[in-house]
C-alpha positions as CSV (number, residue, x, y, z in Angstrom):
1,X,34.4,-136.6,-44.3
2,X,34.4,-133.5,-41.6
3,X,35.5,-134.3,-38.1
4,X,36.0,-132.1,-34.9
5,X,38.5,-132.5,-32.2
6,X,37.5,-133.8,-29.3
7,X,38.7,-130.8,-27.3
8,X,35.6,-129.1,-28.6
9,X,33.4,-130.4,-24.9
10,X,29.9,-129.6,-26.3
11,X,27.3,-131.6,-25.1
12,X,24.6,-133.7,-27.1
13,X,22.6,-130.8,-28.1
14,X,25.0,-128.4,-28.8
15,X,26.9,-130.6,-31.2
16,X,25.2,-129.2,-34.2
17,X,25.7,-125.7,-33.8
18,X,29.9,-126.6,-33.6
19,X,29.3,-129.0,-36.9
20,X,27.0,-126.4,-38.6
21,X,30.3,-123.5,-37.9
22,X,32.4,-125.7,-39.8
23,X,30.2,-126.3,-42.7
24,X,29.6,-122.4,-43.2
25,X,33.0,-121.2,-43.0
26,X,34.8,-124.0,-44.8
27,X,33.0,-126.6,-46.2
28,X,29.5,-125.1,-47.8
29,X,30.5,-123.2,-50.8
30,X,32.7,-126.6,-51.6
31,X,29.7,-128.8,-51.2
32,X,27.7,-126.1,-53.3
33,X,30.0,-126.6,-56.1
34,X,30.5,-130.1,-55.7
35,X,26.9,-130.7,-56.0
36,X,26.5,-128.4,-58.8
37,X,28.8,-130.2,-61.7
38,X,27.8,-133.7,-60.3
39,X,25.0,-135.9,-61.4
40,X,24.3,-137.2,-57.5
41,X,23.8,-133.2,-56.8
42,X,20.9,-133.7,-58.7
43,X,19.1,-135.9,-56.4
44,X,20.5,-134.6,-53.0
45,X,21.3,-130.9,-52.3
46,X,23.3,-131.8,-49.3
47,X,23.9,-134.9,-47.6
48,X,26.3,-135.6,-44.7
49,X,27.9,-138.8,-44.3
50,X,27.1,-141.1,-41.6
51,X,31.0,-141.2,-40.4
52,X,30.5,-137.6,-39.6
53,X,28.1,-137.8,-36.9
54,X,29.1,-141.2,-35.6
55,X,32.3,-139.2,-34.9
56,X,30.5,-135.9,-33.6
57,X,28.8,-138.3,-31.0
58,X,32.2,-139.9,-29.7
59,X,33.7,-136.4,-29.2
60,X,30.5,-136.2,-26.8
61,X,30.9,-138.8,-24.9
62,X,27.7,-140.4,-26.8
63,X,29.7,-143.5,-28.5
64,X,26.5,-146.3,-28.0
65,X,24.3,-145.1,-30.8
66,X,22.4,-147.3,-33.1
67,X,22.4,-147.2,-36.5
68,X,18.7,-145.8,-36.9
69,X,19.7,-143.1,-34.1
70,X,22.7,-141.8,-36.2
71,X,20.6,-142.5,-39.7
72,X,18.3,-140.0,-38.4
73,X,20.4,-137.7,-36.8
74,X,22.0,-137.2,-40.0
75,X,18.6,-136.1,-42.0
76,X,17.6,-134.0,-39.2
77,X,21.0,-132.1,-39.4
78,X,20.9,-132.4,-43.5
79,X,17.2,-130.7,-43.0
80,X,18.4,-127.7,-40.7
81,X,21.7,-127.2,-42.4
82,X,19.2,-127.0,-45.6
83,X,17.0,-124.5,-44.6
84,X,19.5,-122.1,-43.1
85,X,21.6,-122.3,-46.1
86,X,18.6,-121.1,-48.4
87,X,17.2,-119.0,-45.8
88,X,21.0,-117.2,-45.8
89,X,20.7,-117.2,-49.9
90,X,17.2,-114.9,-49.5
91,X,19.2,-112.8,-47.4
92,X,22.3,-112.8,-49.7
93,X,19.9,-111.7,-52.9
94,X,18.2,-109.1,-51.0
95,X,21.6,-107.3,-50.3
96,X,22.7,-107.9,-53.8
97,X,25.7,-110.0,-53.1
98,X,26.5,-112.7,-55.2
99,X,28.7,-114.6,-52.1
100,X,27.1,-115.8,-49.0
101,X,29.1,-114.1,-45.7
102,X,28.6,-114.9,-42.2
103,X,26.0,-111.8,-41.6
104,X,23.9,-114.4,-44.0
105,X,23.9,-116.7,-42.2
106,X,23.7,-115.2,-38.3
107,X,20.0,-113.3,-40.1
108,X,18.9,-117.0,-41.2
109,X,19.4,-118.2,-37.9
110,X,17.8,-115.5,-36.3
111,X,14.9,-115.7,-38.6
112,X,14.8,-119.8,-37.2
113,X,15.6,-118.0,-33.4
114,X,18.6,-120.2,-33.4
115,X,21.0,-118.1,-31.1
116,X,24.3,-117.1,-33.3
117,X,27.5,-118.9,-32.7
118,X,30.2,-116.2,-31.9
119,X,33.5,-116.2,-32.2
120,X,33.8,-116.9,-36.1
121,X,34.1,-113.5,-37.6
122,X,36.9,-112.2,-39.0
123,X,37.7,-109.6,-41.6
124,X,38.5,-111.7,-44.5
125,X,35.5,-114.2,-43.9
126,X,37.7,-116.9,-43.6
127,X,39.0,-118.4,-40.7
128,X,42.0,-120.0,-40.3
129,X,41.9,-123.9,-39.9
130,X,44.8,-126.5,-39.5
131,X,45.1,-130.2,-40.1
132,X,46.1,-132.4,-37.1
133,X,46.0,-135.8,-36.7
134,X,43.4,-136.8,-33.8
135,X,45.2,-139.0,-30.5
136,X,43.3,-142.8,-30.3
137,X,43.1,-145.8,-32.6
138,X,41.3,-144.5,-35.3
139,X,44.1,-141.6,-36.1
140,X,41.9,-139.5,-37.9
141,X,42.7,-135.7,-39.7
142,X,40.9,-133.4,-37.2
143,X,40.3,-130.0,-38.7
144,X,40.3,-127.3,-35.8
145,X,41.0,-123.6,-35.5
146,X,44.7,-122.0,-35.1
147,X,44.4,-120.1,-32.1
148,X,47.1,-117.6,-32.5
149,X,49.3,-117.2,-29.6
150,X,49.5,-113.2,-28.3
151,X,52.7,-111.6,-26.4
152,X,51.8,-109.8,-23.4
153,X,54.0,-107.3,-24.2
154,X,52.7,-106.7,-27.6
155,X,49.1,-106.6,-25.7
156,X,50.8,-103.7,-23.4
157,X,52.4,-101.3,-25.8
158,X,49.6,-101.9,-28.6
159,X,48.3,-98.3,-29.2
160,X,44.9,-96.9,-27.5
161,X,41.6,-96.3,-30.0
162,X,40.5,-93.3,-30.5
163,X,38.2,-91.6,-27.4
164,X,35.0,-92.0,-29.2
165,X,33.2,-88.5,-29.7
166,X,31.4,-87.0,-26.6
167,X,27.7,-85.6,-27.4
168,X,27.0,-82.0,-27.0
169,X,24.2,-80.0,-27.7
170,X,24.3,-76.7,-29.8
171,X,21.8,-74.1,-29.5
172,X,20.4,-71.8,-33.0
173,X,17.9,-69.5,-33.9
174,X,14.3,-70.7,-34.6
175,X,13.3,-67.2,-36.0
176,X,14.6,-64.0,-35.5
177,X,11.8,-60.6,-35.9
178,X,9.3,-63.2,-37.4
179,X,11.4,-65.1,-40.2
180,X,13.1,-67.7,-39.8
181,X,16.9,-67.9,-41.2
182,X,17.9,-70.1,-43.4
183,X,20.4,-72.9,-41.7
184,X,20.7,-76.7,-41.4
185,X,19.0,-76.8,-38.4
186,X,15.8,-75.4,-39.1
187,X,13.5,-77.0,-41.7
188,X,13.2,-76.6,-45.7
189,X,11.3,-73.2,-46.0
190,X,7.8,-73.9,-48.1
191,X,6.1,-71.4,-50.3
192,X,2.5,-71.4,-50.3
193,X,2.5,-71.5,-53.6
194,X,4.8,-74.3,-53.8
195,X,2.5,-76.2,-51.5
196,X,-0.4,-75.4,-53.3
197,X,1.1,-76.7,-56.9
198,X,2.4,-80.0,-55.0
199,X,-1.9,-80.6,-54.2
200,X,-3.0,-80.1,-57.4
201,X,0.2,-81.6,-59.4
202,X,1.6,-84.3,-56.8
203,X,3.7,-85.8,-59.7
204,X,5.6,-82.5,-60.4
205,X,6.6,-82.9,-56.8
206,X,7.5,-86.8,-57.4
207,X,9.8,-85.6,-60.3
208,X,11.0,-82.7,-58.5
209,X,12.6,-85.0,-55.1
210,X,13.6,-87.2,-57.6
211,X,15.9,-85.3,-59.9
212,X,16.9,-83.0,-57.0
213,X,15.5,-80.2,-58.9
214,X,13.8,-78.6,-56.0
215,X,17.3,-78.5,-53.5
216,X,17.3,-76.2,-50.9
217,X,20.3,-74.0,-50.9
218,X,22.0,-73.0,-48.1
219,X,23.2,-69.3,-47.7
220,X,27.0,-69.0,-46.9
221,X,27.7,-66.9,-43.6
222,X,29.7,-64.6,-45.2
223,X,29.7,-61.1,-43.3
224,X,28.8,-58.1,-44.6
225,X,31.3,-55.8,-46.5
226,X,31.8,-52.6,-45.1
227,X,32.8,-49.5,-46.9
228,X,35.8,-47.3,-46.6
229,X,33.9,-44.5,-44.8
230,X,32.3,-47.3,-42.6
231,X,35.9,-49.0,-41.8
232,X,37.4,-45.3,-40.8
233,X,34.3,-44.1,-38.8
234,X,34.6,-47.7,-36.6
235,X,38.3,-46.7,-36.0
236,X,38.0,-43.8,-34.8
237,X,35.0,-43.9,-32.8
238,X,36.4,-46.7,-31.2
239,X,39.6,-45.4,-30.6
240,X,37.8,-41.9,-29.3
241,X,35.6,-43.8,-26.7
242,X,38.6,-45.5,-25.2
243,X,41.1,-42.7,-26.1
244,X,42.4,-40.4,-23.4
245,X,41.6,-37.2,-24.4
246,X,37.8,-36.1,-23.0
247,X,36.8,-34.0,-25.4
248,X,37.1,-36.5,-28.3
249,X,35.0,-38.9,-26.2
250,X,32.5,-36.8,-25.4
251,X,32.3,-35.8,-29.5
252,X,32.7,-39.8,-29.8
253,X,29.6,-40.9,-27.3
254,X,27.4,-38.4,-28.6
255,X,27.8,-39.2,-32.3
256,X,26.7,-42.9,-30.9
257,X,23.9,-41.5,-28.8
258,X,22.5,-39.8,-32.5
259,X,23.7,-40.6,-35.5
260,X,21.4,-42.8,-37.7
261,X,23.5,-44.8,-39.6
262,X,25.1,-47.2,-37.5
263,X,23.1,-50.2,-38.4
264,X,25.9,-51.9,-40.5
265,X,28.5,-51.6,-37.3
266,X,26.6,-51.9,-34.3
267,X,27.2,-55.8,-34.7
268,X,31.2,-54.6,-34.7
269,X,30.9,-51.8,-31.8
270,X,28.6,-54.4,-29.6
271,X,31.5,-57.0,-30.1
272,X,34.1,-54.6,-29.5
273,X,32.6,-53.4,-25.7
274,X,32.0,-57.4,-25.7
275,X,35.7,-58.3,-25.4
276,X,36.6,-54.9,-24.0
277,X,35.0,-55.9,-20.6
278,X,36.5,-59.4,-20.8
279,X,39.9,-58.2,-21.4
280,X,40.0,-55.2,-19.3
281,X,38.5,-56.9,-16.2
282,X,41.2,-59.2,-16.5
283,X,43.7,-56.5,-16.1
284,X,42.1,-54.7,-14.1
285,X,41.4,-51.5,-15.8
286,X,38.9,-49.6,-14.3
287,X,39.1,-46.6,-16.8
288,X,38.5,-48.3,-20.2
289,X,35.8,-50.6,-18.4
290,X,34.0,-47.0,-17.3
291,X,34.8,-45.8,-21.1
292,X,33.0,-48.9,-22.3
293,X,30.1,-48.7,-19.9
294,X,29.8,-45.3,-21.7
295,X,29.3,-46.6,-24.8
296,X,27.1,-49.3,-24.1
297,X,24.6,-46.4,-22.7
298,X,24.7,-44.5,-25.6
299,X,24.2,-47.2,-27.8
300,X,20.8,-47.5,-25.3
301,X,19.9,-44.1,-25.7
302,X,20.1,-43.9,-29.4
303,X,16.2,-44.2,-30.6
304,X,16.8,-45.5,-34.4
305,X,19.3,-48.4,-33.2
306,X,17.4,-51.9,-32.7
307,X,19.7,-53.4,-29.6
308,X,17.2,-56.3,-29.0
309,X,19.5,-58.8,-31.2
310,X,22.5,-58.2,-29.2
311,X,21.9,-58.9,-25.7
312,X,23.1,-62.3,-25.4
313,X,26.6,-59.9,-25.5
314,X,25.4,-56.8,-23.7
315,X,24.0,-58.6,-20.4
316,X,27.2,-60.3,-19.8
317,X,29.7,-57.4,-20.2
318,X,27.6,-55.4,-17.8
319,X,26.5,-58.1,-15.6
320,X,30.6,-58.7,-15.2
321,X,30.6,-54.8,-14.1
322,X,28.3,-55.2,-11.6
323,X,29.4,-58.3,-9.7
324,X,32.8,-58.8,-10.9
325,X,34.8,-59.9,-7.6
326,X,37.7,-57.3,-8.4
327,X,37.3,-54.8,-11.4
328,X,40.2,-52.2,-10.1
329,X,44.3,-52.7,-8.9
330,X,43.1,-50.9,-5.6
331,X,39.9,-51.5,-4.7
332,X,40.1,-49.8,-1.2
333,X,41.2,-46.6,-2.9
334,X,39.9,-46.6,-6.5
335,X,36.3,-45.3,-6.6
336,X,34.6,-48.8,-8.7
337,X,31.8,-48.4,-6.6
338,X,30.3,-45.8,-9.3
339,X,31.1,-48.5,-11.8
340,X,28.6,-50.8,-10.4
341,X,26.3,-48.2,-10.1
342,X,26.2,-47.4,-13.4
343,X,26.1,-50.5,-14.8
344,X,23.2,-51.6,-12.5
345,X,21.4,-48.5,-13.6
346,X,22.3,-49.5,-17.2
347,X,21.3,-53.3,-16.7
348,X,17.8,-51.7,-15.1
349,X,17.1,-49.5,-18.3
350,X,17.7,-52.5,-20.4
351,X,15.3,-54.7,-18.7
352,X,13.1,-52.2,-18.5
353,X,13.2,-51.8,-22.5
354,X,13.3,-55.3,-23.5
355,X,11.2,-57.3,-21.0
356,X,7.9,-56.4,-22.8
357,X,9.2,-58.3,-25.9
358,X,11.4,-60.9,-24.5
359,X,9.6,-63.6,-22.5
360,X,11.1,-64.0,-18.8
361,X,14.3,-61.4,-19.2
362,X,13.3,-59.7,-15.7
363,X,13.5,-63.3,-14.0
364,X,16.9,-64.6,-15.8
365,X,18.0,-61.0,-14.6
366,X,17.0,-61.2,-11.4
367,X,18.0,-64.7,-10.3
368,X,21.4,-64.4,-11.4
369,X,21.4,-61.5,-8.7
370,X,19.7,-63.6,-6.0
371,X,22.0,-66.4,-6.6
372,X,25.0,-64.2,-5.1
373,X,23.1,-64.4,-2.3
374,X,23.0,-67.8,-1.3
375,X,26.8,-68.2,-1.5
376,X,29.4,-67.1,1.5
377,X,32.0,-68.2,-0.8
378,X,31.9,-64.3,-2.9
379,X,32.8,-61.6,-1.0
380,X,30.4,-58.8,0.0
381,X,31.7,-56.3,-3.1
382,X,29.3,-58.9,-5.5
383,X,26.5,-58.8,-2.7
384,X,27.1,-55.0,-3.2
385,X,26.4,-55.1,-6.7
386,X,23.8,-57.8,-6.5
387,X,22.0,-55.5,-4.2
388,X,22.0,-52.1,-6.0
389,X,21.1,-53.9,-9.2
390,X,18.0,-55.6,-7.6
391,X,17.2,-52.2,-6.2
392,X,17.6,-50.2,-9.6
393,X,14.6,-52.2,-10.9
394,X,12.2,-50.5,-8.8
395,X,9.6,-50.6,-6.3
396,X,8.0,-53.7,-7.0
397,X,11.3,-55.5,-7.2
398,X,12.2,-54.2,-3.7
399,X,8.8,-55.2,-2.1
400,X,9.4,-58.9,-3.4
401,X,12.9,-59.6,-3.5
402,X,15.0,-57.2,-1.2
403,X,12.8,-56.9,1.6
404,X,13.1,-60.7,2.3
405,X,17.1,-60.8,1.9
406,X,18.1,-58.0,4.2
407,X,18.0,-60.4,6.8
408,X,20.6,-62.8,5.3
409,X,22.8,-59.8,4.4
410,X,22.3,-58.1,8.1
411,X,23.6,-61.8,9.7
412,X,26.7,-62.0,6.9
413,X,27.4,-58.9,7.7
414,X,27.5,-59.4,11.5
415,X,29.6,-62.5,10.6
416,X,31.9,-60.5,8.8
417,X,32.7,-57.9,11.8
418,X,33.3,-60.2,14.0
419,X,36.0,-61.5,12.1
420,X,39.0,-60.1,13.7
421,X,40.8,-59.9,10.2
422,X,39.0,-57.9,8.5
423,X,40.3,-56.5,5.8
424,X,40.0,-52.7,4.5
425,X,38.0,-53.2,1.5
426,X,35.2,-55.3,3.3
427,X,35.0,-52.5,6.2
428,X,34.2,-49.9,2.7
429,X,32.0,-52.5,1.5
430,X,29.6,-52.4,4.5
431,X,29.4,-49.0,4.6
432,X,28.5,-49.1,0.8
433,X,25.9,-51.6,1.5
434,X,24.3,-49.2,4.2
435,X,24.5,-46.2,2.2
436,X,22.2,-48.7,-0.9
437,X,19.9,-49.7,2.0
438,X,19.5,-46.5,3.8
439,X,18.5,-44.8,0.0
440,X,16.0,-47.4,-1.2
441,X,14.8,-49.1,1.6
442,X,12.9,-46.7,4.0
443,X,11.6,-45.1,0.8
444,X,9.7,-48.4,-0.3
445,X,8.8,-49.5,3.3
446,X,7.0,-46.3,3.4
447,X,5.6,-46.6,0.0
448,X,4.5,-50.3,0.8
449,X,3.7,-50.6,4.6
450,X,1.0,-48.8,6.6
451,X,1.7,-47.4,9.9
452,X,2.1,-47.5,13.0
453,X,5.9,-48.6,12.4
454,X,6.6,-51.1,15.3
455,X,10.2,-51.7,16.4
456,X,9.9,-55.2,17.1
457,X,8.1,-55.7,13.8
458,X,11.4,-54.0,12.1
459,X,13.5,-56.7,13.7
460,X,11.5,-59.8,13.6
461,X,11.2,-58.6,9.4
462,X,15.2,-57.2,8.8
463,X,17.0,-58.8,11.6
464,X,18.8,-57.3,14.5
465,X,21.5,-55.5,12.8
466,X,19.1,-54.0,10.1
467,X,15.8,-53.3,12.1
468,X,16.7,-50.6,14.5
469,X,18.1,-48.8,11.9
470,X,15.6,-49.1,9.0
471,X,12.8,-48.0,12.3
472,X,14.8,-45.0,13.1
473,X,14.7,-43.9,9.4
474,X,11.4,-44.5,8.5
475,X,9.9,-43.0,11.5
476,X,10.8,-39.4,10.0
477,X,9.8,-40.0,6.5
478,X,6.8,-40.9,8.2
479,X,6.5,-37.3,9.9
480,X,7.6,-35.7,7.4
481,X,5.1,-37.1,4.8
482,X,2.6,-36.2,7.7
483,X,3.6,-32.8,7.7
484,X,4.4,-31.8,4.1
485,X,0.4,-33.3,3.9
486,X,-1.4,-30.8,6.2
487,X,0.8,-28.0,5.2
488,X,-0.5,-28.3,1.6
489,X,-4.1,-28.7,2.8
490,X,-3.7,-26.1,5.0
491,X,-2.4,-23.9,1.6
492,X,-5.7,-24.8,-0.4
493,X,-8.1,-23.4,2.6
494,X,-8.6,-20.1,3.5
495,X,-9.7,-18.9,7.2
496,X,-12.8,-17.2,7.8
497,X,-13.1,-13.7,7.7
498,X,-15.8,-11.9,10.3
499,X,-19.6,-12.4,10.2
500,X,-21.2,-14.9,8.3
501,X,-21.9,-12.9,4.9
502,X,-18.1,-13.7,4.0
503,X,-17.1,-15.7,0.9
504,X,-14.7,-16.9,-0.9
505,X,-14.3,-14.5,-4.0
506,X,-14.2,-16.2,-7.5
507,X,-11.1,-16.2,-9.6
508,X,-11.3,-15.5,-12.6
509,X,-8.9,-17.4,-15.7
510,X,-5.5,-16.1,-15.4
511,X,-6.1,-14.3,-12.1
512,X,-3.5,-14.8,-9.2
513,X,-4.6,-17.3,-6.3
514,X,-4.7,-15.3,-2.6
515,X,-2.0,-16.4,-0.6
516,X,-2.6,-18.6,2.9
517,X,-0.6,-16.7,4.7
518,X,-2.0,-14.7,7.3
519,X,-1.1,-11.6,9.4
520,X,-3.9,-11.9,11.5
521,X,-6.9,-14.0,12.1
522,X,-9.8,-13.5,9.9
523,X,-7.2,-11.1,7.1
524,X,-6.6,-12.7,3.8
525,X,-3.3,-11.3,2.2
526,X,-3.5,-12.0,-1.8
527,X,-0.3,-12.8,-3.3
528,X,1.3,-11.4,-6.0
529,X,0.5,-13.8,-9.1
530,X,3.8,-15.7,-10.5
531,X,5.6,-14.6,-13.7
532,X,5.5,-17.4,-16.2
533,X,7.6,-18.0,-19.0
534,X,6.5,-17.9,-22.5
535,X,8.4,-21.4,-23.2
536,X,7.0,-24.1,-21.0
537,X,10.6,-25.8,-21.1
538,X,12.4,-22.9,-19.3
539,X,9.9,-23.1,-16.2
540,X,11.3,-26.7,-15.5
541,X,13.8,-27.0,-12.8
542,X,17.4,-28.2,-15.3
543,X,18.6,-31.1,-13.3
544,X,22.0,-31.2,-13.1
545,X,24.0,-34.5,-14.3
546,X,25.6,-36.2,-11.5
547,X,29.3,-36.1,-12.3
548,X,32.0,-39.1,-10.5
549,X,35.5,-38.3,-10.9
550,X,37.4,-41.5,-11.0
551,X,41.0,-41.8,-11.2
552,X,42.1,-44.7,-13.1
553,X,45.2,-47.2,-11.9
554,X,47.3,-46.4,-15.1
555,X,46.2,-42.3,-15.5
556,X,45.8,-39.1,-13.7
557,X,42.9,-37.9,-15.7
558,X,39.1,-37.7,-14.6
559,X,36.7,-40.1,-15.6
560,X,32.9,-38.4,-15.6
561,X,30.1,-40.5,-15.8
């Protein structure tokens, strides 16, 4: 006979589910057996005695039941216990156990949407009962759980778990040029052919996944061997470039500006100016960074070199160049301001080069800039760069993004002179950031606006600090534009000569143009014809390279850009 302690308060209802945890965990594989190797097994599966639930109802404060009440009380129990049981079997066969456990069971109660009894799981599937003797007249064995007793102390210094594993998300390459690379990421590549055998023949497929005869295998990352000419042609180069005498690195950059061959080491050179810049702008050595810069152009410049795979590290070592907060050990003495410049110029040329293939470059480009603007926490040295790089992309980019932010820059900047600290290097930057807007502006407004020019208009559009000065600029480009205009009209007519029977003599091919300049009114003065060269190249004005010397922290030498 089962009996529960009267310390279990369940009410009427409930008293099943407690009686049906008992018979699971302790008693059901002993009735199984039981009924099994017994000849009354054969003509009741599983029968409860009556003692059981005439005790079940005193622990629940039900002790006036009649005999038909408890009789049928204990085939309805009998009945559910009976079906759960071989419900939890099904489940025990289709997992291909051979012992019930208490996952069996929970499913087949599920399955009935009886709500699980928790509490009675533990790792061994046993739980661990004891034997008492119950208090009252009867002084029946109760069988009830040990509840083990716990020390707070042990509860205190017990161990943490682990920190469970935070998610992240990893970016890869879907196809690079067209293909797509072989990786875990990306799908099993399918030959047509393959495909069109697994239509006509699906069994050959069938046999294929089956046997794992058809396994996709993974290419190792293993980088490519480079050969002993290769190894000693990276060394030096590298070491000329960032060397200190000039004559190597000019030998050095224009080896990388033509030589062919570099398509096995331009992944090592672009990784080398990579964490160059990150190193160097760390210490603040303006030199290498310049010598680096170099490189990085005449990897540009160098027609039979595809760059397009590597700009995910070019854009942020020259990006760094140009807004960098501090890229020298005196910045109020140390020319860096031609760093930025180059770099911006550099940064220009790329987008320029790579925007027609890569979808949304000049944007990503372009807001980072913009984005310098909207903080007062970085100083004016990054609105410098910001601002010469958004000017190196050209006209269009001045018309729609500069134009509108010369405003913001004019009020910083009238924020920051009226600080009475302020320091050298931010008086140097404003001047800088004059010297940008006084070269590009008046230039585009011209190009962009019609006159008249209106002074008010200039201030309402660039501010107060900015309008009066872009007005006063513009307003001679303007003449002059006028003026270089009707002088060359006035070149291409000639004046009348006396009576009305004069005209303008023919030319003949190769015959020198008459001249507009007049002694008199009504004389025409031919000019002599110009010489011209034989070689179309030499009659080409040479434009001379604009040269920067820079004298590094660490070095007395001249850097040339």
């Amino acid at each position: 006979m089962i009996t529960i302690s009267k310390d279990y308060g369940y009410p009427l209802k409930d008293c099943f589910e407690s009686f049906l945890t008992f018979i699971v965990t302790r008693q059901c594989s002993k009735y199984l057996k039981e009924m099994t190797t017994t000849d009354q097994a054969k003509t009741a599966i599983l029968q409860f005695p009556y003692a059981s639930i005439q005790f079940i109802a005193d622990s629940n404060q039900c002790q006036h039941l009649s005999d038909e009440c408890i009789k049928y009380l204990t085939l309805e129990a009998t009945g559910v216990v009976r079906f759960l049981l071989q419900d939890a079997l099904k489940f025990t066969r289709k997992c291909r156990r051979t012992k019930m456990i208490i996952d069996d069971f929970e499913s087949a109660m599920k399955m009935r949407y009886l709500e699980p009894i928790v509490g009675f799981r533990l790792s061994n599937g046993n739980l661990p009962f004891k034997i008492t003797t119950a208090v009252g007249s009867s002084h029946r064995e109760v069988q009830c759980i040990d509840d083990h007793e716990l020390q707070l102390d042990q509860v205190i210094t017990a161990p943490l778990p682990k920190v469970p594993l935070d998610f992240s998300i990893r970016t890869h390459w879907l196809a690079i040029e067209g293909k797509q690379p072989t990786i875990n990421e990306n799908p099993e590549i399918i030959s047509k052919a393959d495909l069109t055998a697994d239509s006509l023949d699906p069994m050959k497929s069938l046999t294929k996944k089956r046997y794992n005869l058809d396994a996709s295998k993974i290419k190792t990352s293993n980088p490519h061997e480079l050969s002993l000419e290769q190894q000693i042609y990276y060394k030096e180069i590298t070491e000329a470039c960032v060397g200190s005498e000039e004559q190597k690195r000019q030998e050095a950059i224009a080896s990388l500006t033509t030589e062919t061959g570099l398509h096995q080491i331009l992944p090592r050179i672009v990784l080398f100016i990579s964490e160059g810049v990150k190193i160097n702008l760390m210490q603040f050595n303006l030199a290498i960074l310049i010598y680096l810069m170099r490189m990085t152009s005449a990897l540009l410049d160098n027609k039979s070199l595809y760059c397009e795979k590597y700009l995910h590290q070019l854009f942020p070592a020259i990006m760094s160049c140009i807004l960098a907060k501090q890229l020298c050990a005196r910045p109020d003495t140390d020319n860096h301001w031609a760093l930025r410049d180059y770099a911006a110029s550099r940064c220009a040329q790329m987008v320029k080069m790579f925007s027609a293939n890569i979808h949304g470059l000049r944007n990503r480009i372009v807001r980072i800039f913009l984005r310098t603007f909207h903080s007062e926490r970085l100083p004016l040295v990054t609105h410098y760069g910001a601002l010469v790089g958004l000017c190196e992309m050209g006209q269009e980019t001045i018309e729609e993004l500069v134009f509108p932010i010369i405003r913001t820059l004019g009020e910083r900047i009238i924020k920051s002179l009226e600080n009475p600290s302020l320091s050298s290097i931010d008086k140097i930057t404003i001047d800088r950031i004059n010297g940008v807007i006084s070269k590009f502006i008046p230039a585009a407004y011209r190009a962009s606006r019609p006159s008249p020019d209106d002074l008010e208009h200039f201030k309402h559009e660039f501010g107060s600090y900015y309008g009066h000065r872009l007005h006063a600029q513009v307003i001679p480009l303007r003449q002059q534009t006028r003026s270089s205009t009707s002088q060359s009209t006035q070149n291409r007519q000639f004046s009348p000569s006396s009576g009305s029977n004069s005209r303008v003599p023919k030319l003949l091919p190769g015959q020198a143009s008459p001249s507009s300049h007049h002694q008199t009114p009504g004389s025409i003065t031919p000019s002599r014809s110009p010489v011209r060269p034989m070689n179309p190249s030499l009659s080409k004005p040479h434009s001379q390279s604009s040269t920067i010397s820079l004298t590094p922290a660490n070095s007395h030498e001249n850097v040339i850009l």
